[in-house]
N, C-alpha and C positions, 0 to 999 in steps of 0.2 A: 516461576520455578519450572525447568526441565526435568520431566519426568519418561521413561521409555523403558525399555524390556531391558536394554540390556546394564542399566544405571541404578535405575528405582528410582524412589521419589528425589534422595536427594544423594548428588555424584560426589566423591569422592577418590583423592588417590587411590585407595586400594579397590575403588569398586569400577572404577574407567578400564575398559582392558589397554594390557598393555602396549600394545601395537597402535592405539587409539591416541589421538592429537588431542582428545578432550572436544574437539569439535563434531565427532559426530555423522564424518562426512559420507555416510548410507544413501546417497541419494535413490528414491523411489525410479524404479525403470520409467516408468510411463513419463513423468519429467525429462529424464533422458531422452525418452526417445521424443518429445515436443521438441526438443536443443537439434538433435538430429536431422525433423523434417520441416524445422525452419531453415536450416542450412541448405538444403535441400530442396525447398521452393526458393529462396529467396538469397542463390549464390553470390551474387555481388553484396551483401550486406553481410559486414562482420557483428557477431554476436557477439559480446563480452557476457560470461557466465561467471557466477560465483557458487560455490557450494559451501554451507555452514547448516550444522546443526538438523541435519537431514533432510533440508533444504535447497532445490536451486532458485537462482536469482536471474536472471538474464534481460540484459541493457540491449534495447531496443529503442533504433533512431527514432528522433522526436517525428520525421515525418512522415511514417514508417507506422507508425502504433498504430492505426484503424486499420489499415492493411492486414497487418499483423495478427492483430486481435480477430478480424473478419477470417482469418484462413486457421488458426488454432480454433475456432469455434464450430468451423463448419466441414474441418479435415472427419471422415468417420472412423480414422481410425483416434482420433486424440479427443473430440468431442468438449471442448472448456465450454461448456455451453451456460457457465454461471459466472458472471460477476461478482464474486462474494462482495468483495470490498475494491475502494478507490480514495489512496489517501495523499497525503504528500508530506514532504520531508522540507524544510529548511536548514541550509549548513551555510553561513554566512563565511567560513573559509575558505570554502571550497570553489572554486571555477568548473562546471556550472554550478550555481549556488543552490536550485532547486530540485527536487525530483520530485517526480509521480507514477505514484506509486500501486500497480495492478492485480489485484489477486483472484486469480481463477482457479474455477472448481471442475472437474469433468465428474457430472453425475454417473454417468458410465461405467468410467474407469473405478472411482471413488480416488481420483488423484488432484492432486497440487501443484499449484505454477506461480509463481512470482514474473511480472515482468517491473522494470522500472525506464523509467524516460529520465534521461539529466536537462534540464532547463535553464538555460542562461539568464543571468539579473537582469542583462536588458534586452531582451524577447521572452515573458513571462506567457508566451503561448504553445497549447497543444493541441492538433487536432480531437475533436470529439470523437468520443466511440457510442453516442448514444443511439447510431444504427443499426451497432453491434450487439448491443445492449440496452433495453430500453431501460434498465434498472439505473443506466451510469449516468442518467439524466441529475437525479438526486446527490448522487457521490458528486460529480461535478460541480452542482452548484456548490455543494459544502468547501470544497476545494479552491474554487475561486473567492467564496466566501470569507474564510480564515486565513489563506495563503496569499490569493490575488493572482492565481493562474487562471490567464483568460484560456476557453475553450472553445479552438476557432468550431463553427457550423452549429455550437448546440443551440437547438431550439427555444430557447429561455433562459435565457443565464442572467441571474439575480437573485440577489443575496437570498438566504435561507434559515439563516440563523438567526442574523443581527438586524439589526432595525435600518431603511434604505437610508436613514440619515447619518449611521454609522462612518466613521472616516477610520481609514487605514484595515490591518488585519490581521486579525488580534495571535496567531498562530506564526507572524514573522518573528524570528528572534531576536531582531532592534527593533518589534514594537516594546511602547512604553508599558511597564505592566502598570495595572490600574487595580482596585480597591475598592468592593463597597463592603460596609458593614450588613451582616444580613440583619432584620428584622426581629427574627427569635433571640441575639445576643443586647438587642435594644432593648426588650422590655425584659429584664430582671425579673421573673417570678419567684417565689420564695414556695419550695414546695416542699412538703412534708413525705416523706415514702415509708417511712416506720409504720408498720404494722400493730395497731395496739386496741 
């Protein structure tokens, strides 16, 4: 649930202003201005940006992202000097089918950055950013783990979750889902809770 100042916990026609799409789109300056002086360093490269939900997103070429990531991290005025998170998406509709998915923090500022990379079904590769980050060493493996994006240069890339005998990966959306029963709904205990 979206909660924020000018909504409350839970939005509402009457509580949305009215000039408002319902979407929210406030984007924070400091996001802006990352959108800005990446154009900025990097003028031959078109950035597609989205805003939702007070939110920016911005699609950045797959071989482009350590770049990217190395100059937002180390610009002083913009400072993403944290990795929060690194995930990825499956869209079996879509052409590219994959993305991955970047969330940066600037302790600094106290601001928020999305970046996203779109990944093609047959080149499931992205450059690594764990130079950038030595946190995205772990995200990554989770990544290639569940998804099967390989990450060209990482130091270690092998599985993290699953067991190395594991086949396929279990967060693609044509894998097969699977099924065990846990253990606690095996054995049946008959228990008494009444107080007496």
């Amino acid at each position: 649930m979206v909660s924020d100042s000018i909504t409350g916990p839970n939005p509402t026609m009457y509580t949305v202003p009215r000039e408002s799409t319902g979407a929210y789109t406030a984007v924070p300056a400091q996001a802006e201005r990352a959108l800005e002086k990446l154009q900025e360093q990097f003028p031959d490269t078109f950035f597609e940006a989205r805003r939702f939900r007070d939110e920016l997103t911005v699609y950045v070429p797959r071989e482009q992202i350590a770049t990217v990531c190395a100059f937002l991290k180390s610009d002083a005025e913009l400072q993403f000097a944290m990795l929060s998170d690194l995930t990825g998406n499956d869209w079996p509709d879509r052409d590219p089918r994959f993305e991955v998915i970047y969330h940066l923090y600037s302790l600094a500022t106290n601001s928020r950055l999305r970046l996203k990379v779109r990944v093609p079904e047959d080149d499931v590769t992205v450059p690594t950013v764990t130079k950038v980050w030595r946190t995205a060493n772990w995200h990554e493996r989770e990544v290639f783990d569940l998804f099967g994006v390989v990450f060209e240069g990482h130091p270690d890339l092998r599985r993290i979750l699953l067991p190395d005998e594991w086949e396929g990966h279990p967060l693609r959306q044509d894998e097969e889902i699977g099924w065990e029963e846990p253990e606690f709904t095996v054995r049946k205990v008959q228990r008494n809770y009444a107080k007496g």
